[in-house]
N, C-alpha and C positions, 0 to 999 in steps of 0.2 A: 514459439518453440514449445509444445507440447510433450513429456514424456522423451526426450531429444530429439522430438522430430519437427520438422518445419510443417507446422501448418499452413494453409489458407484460409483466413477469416474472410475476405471477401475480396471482392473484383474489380477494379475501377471503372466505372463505365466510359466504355468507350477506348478504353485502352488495350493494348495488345491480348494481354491475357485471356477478357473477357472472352474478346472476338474469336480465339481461339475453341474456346468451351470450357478451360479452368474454373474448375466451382470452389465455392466456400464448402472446408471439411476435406479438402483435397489435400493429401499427406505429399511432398517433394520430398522424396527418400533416396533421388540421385539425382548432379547436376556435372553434366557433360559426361557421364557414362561412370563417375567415381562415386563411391555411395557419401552418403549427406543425412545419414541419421544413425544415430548409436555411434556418433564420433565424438559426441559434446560440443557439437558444433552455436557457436556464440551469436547474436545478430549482427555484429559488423563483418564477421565470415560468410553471411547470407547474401548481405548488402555489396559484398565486395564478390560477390560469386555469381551473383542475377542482374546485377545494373550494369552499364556499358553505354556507349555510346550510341546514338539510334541508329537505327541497318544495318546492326550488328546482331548475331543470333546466342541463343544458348538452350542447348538441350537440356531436359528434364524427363524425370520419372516418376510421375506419380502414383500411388495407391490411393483408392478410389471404394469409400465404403465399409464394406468386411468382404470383396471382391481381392484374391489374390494374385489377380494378371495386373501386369504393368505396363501404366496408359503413356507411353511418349509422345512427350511437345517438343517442337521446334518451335520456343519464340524469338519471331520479329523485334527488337527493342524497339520503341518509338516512343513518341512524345507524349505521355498521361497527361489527355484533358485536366484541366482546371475545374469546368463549370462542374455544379453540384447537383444542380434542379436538371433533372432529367427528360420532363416533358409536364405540360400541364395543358388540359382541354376540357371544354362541356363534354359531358357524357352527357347530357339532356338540358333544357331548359334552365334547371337550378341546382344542376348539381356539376359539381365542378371535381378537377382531379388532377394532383401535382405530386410529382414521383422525386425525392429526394435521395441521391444515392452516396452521399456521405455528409458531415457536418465541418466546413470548412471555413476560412477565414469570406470566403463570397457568398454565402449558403444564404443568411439572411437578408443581405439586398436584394439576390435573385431571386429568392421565397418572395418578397415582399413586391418585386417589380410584379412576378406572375401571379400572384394572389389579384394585385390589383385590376392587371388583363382581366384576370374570371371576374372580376365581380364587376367589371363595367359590362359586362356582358349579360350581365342578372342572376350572377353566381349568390345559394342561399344555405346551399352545403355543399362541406368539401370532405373529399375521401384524401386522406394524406397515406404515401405510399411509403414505410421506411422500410419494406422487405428487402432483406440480403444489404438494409445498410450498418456497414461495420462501425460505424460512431465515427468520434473524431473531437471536434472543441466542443468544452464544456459552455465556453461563454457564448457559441451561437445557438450550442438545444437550449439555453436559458432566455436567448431574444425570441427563439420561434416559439416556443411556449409562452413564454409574455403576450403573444399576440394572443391568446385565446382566453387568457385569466386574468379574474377581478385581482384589485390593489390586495398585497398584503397576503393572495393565497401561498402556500408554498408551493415551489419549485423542484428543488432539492437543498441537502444537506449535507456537507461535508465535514470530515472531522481527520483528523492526522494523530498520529502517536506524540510530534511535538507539536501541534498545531489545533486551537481550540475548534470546539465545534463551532460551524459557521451558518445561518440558513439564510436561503437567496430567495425574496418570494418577490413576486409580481408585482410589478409598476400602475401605474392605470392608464396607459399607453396604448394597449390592445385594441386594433382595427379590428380584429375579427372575435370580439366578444360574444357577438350574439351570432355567429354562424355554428349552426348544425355540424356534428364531426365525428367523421369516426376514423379511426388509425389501424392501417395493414401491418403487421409485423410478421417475423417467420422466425425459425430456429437461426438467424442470422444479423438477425436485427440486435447490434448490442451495444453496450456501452452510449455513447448519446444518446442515442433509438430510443432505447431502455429508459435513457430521461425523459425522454418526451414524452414516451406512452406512460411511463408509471406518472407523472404527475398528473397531465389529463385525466386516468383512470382514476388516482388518492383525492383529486378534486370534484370527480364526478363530471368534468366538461363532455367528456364523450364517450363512443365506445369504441373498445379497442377489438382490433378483429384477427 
């Protein structure tokens, strides 16, 4: 909730929305033809206004941009995928590419099952996708960055008002220390994303694109 308006940060893949065309930046400024912004509207009022039972529907209205025509959805409700890793394949010979579309409690086994596919395949860089991924757990961007950093680099750093600073750096665990990398991001890529590309970048492992 932005300014009292419900944003969208991003899409789940594979889920209704997505499929729909709702993008990240998308304002829902009415839900079932009542307006839904400039009310002080709360996130359990959101929560209890959009979720439903699956094959159930709910209209919305979005603003879209600095465009002042209103774009109406009829969604589907249905079942939001689980998996994280969205696709991975050789683009050529040695270079590989795995598309992460959020950081969840399965993100790093599935990272790590498909990591391993490419590289028995002669994978010797990898293009990592985290565009349009809205984050998620702190403790899985901290296992997928382990995979690429030496013992002891940092990761991240946390610190709380009642809570000391804390820093979390790299194991010497990393299967893919010596692979070539470079990392997609976009205006949507945030919070985990955000971990992942800023440590790689403050470490120097790769580049970010």
């Amino acid at each position: 909730i932005l300014e009292d308006t419900i944003m969208v940060t991003s899409t789940i893949s594979g889920g209704p929305s997505e499929e729909l065309g709702i993008l990240a930046g998308d304002k829902i400024v009415n839900i079932e033809g009542k307006p839904a912004a400039g009310i002080k509207i709360k996130n359990k009022d959101v929560l209890g206004k959009l979720r439903g039972k699956g094959g159930t529907k709910v209209k919305v209205g979005i603003m879209r941009g600095n465009s002042k025509k209103l774009i109406d959805y009829t969604i589907t409700r249905g079942i939001i995928p689980i998996y994280s890793v969205d696709v991975s394949y050789m683009l050529n010979k040695k270079t590989g590419y795995i598309k992460i579309s959020r950081f969840a409690e399965t993100t790093y086994n599935e990272f790590e099952e498909h990591a391993a596919k490419l590289r028995s395949k002669g994978m010797e860089n990898l293009i990592l996708d985290l565009r349009g991924n809205g984050g998620g757990l702190l403790s899985t961007a901290v296992k997928i960055c382990d995979e690429f950093l030496e013992k002891g680099q940092v990761i991240v750093s946390t610190q709380g008002k009642s809570h000391p600073k804390e820093i979390i750096t790299a194991t010497n665990r990393g299967i893919l220390g010596a692979m070539n990398l470079a990392i997609l991001i976009d205006e949507s890529s945030a919070s985990a994303s955000e971990i992942v590309a800023g440590a790689i970048q403050d470490n120097d492992r790769g580049n970010i694109i």
